[in-house]
C-alpha positions, 0 to 999 in steps of 0.5 A: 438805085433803079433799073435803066436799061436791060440789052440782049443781042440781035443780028436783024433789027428789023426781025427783033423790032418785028418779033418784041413789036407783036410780043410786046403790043407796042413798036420800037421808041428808037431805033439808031442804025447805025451803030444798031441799036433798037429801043423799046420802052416797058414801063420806064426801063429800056429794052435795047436789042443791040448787035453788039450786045451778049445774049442775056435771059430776060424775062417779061411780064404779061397777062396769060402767058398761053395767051401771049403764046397764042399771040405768037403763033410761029415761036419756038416754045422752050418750056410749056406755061407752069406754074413755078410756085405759090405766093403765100404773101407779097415778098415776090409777086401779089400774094394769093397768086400762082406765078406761071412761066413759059420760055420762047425763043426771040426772033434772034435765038435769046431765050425770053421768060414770060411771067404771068401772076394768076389768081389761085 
């Protein structure tokens, strides 16, 4: 079993294509309005922004999360870069790393997690 798809709601299509376009590096595989659906894909699995869909916490990885921060000059920050923890091995994330978290708020009013796995 893989992961497909991940859907989290969106009232302006155009915003969320605007808003995940410059988070994500990349524009939209898809967009089919009606019914309002916009696809993005992330390495194999689909992010539908959807105006029909629940908002939903997803988080995403990047290289440096101050730097997609950066990236995104307007955003409301949630929570401030930190790191949550260490990897001691490989069970969660490459060991001898630090994983970092940040929180924003999308275009839409969803919160995103942005992870980063950094060198300790």
């Amino acid at each position: 079993m893989r992961l497909v798809q991940i859907a989290q709601h969106a009232d302006d299509l155009d915003r969320a294509a605007a808003f995940y376009s410059a988070l994500l590096g990349s524009e939209p595989t898809a967009v089919f309005d009606p019914p309002g659906l916009l696809f993005f894909d992330l390495d194999g699995v689909r992010l539908l922004l959807d105006r029909n869909a629940p908002s939903s916490l997803v988080y995403l990885e990047v290289d440096d999360v101050r730097r997609a921060l950066e990236m995104l000059p307007d955003v409301e920050v949630v929570s401030q870069p930190h790191v949550i923890f260490h990897h001691d091995d490989s069970r969660l994330g490459p060991a001898g790393h630090d994983e970092w978290h940040a929180f924003v708020k999308d275009s839409e009013g969803n919160t995103v997690g942005l992870i980063a796995f950094q060198p300790s």
